[in-house]
C-alpha positions as CSV (number, residue, x, y, z in Angstrom):
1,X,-29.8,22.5,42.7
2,X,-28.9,20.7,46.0
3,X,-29.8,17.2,47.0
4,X,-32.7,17.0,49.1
5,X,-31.8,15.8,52.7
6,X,-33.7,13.2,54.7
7,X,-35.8,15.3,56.9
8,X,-35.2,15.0,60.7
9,X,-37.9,12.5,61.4
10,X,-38.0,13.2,65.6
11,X,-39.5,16.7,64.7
12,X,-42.8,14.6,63.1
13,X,-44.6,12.6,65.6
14,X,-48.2,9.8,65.7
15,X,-50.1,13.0,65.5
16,X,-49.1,14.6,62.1
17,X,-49.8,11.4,60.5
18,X,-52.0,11.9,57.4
19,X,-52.0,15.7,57.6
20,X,-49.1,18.0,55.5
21,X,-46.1,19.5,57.6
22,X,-44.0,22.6,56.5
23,X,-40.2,22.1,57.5
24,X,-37.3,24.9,57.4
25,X,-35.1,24.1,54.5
26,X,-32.7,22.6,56.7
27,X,-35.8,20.1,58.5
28,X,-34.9,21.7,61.6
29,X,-37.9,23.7,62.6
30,X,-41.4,22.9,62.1
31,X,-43.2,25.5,60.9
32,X,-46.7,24.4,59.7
33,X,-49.0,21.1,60.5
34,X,-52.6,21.2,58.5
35,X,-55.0,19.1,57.2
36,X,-54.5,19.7,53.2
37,X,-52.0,21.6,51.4
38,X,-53.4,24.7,51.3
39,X,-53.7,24.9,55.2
40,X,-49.8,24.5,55.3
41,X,-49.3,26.4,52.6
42,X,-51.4,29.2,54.4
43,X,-50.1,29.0,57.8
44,X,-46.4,28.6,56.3
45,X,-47.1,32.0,54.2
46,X,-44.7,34.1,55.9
47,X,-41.8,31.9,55.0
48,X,-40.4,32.1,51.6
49,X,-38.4,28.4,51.2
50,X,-39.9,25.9,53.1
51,X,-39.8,22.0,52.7
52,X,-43.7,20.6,52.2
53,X,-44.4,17.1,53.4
54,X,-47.7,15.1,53.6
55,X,-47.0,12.6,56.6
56,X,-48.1,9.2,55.7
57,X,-49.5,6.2,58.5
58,X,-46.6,4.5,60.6
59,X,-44.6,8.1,59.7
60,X,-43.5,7.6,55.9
61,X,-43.7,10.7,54.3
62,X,-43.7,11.8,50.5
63,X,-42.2,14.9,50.1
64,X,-43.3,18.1,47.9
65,X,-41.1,20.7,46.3
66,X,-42.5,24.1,46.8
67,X,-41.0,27.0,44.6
68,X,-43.4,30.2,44.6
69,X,-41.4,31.4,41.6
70,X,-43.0,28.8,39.1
């Protein structure tokens, strides 16, 4: 397994603040902004690895690993 990188934090702006963002696996792209989990996951459907992130105030974030598999 490869170390997770430090997304690329210019991508996620004031506005995804407390909502859930979907990033390719290489946190180029964003793919997916919602309101819960599900949203992202749902809107982000179509691609099979993606990075899940819940966007916390003054732009932390806590990252989630999503593996369909398990």
């Amino acid at each position: 397994m490869e170390p997770i990188t430090a997304p690329n934090l210019k991508l996620i702006t004031k506005d995804h603040e407390n909502k859930w963002v979907a990033l390719s696996p290489d946190y180029k792209k964003l793919l997916a902004v919602g309101d819960t989990l599900a949203d992202v996951l749902k809107a982000a459907k179509s691609y099979t690895e993606k990075a899940v992130i819940k966007v916390l105030p003054n732009l932390g974030y806590a990252p989630y690993l999503y593996n369909p598999t398990e």
